[in-house]
N, C-alpha and C positions, 0 to 999 in steps of 0.2 A: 508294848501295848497291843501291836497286831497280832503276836504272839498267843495275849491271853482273851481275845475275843477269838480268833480261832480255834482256842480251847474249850471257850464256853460253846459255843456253835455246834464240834464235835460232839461234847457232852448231853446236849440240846437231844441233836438226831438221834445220840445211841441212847437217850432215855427215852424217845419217842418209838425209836424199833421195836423196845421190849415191851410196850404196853398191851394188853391186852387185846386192845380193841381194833390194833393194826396189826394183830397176828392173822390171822387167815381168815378173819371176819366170820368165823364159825364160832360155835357154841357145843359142845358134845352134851347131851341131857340123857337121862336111861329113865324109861319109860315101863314102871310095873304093876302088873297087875295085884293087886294087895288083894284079891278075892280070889277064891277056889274054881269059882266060877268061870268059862268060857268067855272074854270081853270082845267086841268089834268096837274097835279104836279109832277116833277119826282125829287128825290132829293139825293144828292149824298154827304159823308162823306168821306170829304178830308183828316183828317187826321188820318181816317181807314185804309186808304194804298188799298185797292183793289176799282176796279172802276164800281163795282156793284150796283145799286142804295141802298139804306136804304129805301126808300119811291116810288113806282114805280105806275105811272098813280092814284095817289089818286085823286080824284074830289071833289074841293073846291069851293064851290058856292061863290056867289060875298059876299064880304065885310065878308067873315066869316075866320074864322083860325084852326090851331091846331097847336099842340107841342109836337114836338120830342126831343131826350134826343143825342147829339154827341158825339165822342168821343172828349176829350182835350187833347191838344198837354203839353208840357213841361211847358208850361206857365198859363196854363189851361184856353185856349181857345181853342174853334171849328174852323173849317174850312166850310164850307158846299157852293155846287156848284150846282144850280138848273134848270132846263127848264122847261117852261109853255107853253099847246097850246090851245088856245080856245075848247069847248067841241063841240058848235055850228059848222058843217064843210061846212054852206054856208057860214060865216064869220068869215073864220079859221086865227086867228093871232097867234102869236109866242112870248115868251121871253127866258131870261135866263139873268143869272148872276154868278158871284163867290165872295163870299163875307168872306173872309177872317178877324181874328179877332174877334171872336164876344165871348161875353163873356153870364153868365147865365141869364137868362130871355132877349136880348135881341129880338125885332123883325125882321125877314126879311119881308122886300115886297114883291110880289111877281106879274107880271104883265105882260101881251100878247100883245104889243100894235105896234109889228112888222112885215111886212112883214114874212112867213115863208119858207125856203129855198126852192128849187124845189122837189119833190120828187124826185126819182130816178125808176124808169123803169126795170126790169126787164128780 
């Protein structure tokens, strides 16, 4: 009997090592520009808990990428919440998104193809 509770026990730990979310508590995500366009990328790690960016004004030429490493939540996915605004400021567009869920290698899009709010005045 002590035998096979020490078997279940081993079993226990060596399925709790390989899970996900107790792997290195990273997330790898690739970040692309899906526009032709110049983007300045700011990008935010939701479920870091503070709302400081991770990534702040990097500049992603059109159609290219990079990749960042997020934290994982419980489940061991990322969270990540992003704004893009054209680099060009005669034909300044805007995005953003939050894209909850994502798991390792996936891609986020990333894209300016909106109006951008008013500035504010000083």
């Amino acid at each position: 009997m002590r035998a096979l509770v020490r078997l279940l026990v081993g079993c226990a730990v060596l399925a709790l090592a390989q899970s996900p979310a107790s792997a290195a508590g990273g997330v790898t995500i690739h970040i692309l520009n899906d526009t032709v366009d110049s983007l300045s990328v700011t990008l935010y790690d939701r479920n870091f808990g503070r709302k400081q960016p991770v990534v702040s004004g990097q500049i992603i030429n059109g159609n290219a990428s990079i990749s960042i490493t997020l934290t994982a939540n419980a489940s061991g996915q990322g969270h990540l919440s992003w704004k893009a605004v054209t680099v060009d400021p005669d034909m300044r567009r805007c995005g953003h998104q939050d894209n909850p869920g994502l798991n390792d290698g996936d891609t986020v899009r990333v894209h300016a193809d909106a109006a951008c709010p008013a500035r504010r005045r000083k």
